[in-house]
PyMOL commands that place a pseudoatom at each C-alpha (Angstrom):
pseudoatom trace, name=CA, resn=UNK, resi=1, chain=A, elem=C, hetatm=0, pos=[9.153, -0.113, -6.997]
pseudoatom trace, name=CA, resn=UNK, resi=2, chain=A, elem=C, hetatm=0, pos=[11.710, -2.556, -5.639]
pseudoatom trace, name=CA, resn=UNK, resi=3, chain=A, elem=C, hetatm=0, pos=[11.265, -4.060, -2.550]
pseudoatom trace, name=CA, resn=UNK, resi=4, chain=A, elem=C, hetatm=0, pos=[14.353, -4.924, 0.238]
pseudoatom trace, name=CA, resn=UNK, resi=5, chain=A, elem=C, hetatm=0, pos=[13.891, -7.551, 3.216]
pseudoatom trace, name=CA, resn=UNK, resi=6, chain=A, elem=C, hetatm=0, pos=[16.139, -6.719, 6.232]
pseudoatom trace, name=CA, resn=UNK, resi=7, chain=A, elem=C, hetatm=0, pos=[17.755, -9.637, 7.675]
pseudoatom trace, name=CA, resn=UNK, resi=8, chain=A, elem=C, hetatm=0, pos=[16.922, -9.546, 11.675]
pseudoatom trace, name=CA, resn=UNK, resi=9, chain=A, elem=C, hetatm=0, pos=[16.908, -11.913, 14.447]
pseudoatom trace, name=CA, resn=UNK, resi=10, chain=A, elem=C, hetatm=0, pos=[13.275, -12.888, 15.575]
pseudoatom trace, name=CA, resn=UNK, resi=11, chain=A, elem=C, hetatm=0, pos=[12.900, -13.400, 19.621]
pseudoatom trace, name=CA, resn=UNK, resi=12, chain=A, elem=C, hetatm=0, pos=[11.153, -16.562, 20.142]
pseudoatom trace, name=CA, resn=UNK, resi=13, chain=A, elem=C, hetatm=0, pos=[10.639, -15.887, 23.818]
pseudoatom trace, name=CA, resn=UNK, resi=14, chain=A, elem=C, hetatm=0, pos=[7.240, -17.188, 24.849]
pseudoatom trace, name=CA, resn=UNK, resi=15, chain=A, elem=C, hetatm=0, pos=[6.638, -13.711, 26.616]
pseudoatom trace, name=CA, resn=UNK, resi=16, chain=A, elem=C, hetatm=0, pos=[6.438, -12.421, 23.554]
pseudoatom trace, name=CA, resn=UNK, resi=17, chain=A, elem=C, hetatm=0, pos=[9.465, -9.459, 21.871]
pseudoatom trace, name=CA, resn=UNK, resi=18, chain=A, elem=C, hetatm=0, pos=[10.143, -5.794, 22.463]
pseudoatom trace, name=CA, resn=UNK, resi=19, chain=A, elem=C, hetatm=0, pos=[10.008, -3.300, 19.892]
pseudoatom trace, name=CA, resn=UNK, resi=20, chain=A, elem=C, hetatm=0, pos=[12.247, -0.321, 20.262]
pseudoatom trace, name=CA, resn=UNK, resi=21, chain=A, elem=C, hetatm=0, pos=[10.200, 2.817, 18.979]
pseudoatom trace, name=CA, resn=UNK, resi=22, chain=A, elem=C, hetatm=0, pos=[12.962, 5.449, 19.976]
pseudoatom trace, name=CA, resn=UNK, resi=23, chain=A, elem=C, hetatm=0, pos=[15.034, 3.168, 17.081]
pseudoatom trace, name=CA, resn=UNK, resi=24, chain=A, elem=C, hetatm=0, pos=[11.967, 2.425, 15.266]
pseudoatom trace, name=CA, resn=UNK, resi=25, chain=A, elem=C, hetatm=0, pos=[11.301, 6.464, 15.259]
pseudoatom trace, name=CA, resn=UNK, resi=26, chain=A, elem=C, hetatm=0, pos=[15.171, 7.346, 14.533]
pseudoatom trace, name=CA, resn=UNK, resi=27, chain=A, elem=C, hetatm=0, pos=[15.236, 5.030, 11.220]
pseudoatom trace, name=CA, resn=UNK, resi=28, chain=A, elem=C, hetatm=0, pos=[11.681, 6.139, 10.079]
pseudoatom trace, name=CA, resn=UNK, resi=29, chain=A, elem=C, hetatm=0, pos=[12.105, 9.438, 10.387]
pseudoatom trace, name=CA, resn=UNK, resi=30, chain=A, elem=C, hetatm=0, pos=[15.414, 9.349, 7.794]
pseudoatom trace, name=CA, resn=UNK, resi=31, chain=A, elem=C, hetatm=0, pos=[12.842, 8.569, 5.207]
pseudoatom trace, name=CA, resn=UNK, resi=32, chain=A, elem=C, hetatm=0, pos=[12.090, 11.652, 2.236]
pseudoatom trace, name=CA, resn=UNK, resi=33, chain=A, elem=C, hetatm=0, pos=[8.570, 12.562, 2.422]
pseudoatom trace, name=CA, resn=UNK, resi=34, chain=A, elem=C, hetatm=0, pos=[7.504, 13.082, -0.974]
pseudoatom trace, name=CA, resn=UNK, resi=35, chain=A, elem=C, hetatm=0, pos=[4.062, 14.026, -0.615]
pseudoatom trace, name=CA, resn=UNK, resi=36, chain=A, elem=C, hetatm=0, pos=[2.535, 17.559, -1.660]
pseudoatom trace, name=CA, resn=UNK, resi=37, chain=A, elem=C, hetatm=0, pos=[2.438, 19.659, 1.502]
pseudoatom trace, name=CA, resn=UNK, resi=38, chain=A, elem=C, hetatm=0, pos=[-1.199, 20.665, 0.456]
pseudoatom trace, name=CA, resn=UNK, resi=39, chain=A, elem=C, hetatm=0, pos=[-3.701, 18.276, 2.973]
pseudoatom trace, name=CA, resn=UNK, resi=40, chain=A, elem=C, hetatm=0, pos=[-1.010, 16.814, 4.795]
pseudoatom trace, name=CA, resn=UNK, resi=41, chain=A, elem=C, hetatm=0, pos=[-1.911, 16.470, 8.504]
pseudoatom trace, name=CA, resn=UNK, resi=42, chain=A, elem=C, hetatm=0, pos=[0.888, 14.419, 9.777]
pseudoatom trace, name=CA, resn=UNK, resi=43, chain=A, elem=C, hetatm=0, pos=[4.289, 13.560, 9.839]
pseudoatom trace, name=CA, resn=UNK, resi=44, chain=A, elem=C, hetatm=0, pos=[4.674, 10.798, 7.590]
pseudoatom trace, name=CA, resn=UNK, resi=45, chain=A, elem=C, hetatm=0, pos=[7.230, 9.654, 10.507]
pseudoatom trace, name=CA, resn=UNK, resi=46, chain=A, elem=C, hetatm=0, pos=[4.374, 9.459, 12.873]
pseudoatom trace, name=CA, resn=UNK, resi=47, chain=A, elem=C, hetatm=0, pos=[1.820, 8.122, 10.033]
pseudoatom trace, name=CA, resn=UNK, resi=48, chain=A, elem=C, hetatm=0, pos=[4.567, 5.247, 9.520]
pseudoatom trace, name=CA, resn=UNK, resi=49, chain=A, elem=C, hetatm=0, pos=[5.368, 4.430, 13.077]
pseudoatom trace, name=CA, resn=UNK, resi=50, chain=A, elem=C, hetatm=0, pos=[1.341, 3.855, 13.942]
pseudoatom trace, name=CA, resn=UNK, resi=51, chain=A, elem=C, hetatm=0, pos=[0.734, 2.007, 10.214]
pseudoatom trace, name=CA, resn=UNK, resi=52, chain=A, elem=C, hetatm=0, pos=[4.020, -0.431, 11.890]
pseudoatom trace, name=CA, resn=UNK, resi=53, chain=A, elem=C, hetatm=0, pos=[2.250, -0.837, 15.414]
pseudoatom trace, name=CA, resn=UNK, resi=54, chain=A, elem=C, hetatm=0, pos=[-1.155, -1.695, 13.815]
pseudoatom trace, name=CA, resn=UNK, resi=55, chain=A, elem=C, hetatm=0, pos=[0.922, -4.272, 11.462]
pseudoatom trace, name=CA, resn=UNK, resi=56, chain=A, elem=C, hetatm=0, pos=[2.271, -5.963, 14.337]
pseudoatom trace, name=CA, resn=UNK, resi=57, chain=A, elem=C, hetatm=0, pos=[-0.903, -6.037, 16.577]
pseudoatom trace, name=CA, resn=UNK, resi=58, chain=A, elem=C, hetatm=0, pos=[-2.178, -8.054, 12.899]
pseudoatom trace, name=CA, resn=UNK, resi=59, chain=A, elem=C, hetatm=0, pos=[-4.113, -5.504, 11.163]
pseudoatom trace, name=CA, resn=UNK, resi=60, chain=A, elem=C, hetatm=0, pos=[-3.615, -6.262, 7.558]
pseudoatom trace, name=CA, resn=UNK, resi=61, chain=A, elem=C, hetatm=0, pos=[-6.531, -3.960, 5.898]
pseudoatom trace, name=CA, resn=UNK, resi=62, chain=A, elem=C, hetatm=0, pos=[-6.449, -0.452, 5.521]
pseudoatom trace, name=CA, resn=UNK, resi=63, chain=A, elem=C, hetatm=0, pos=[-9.542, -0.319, 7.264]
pseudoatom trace, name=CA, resn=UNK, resi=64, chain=A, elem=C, hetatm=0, pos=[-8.561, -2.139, 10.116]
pseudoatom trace, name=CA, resn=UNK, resi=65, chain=A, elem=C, hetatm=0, pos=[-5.007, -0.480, 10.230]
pseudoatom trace, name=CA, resn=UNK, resi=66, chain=A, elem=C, hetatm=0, pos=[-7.130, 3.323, 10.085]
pseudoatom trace, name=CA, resn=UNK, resi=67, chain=A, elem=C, hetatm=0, pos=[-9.521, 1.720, 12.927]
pseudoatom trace, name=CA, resn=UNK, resi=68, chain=A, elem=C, hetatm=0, pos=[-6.450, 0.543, 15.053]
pseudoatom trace, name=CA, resn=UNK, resi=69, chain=A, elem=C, hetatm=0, pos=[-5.115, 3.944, 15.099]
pseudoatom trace, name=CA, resn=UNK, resi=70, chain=A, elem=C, hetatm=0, pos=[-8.361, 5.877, 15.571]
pseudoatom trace, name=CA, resn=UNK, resi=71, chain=A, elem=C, hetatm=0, pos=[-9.380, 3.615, 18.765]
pseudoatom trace, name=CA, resn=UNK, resi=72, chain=A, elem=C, hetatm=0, pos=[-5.543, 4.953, 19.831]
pseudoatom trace, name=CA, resn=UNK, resi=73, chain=A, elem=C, hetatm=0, pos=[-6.570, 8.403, 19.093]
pseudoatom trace, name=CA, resn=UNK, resi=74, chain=A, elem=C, hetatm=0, pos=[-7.850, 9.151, 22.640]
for i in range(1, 74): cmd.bond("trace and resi %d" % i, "trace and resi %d" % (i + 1))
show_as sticks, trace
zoom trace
C-alpha cells in the first residue's frame, strides 16, 4: 500500500485552527468502501471522520482512538 502526503498550509495562530468537517465529510465520503457488508455497523465515512477527530485531539492507539469516540457516544 502506497502512501500520499497532501501538501497544506498549517495555521499557526496561537488560538489554535479550524477544521472544516462539512469539507472534511465531502472528501471522505468519495472514498470506496471495500469492506464485506456482513457486520458492518457504520458508514466507513462516519467511522473515518471520528478516527480523524480522535487523531487530532492526540489519540494515537487504537484503544485510545475507540475510547475517544465511545466517551462521544452520548
Amino acid at each position: 500500500m502506497n502512501y500520499r502526503s497532501f501538501d497544506f498550509d498549517v495555521n499557526t495562530d496561537p488560538d489554535g485552527f479550524v477544521v472544516d468537517l462539512d469539507s472534511l465529510y465531502e472528501h471522505l465520503s468519495t472514498l470506496t468502501d471495500c469492506r464485506h457488508s456482513r457486520g458492518k455497523r457504520y458508514a466507513l465515512v462516519t467511522v473515518l471522520v471520528f478516527v480523524v477527530l480522535a487523531k487530532l485531539a492526540g489519540e494515537d492507539r487504537l484503544a485510545g482512538i475507540a475510547e475517544w469516540i465511545a466517551l462521544r457516544k452520548n
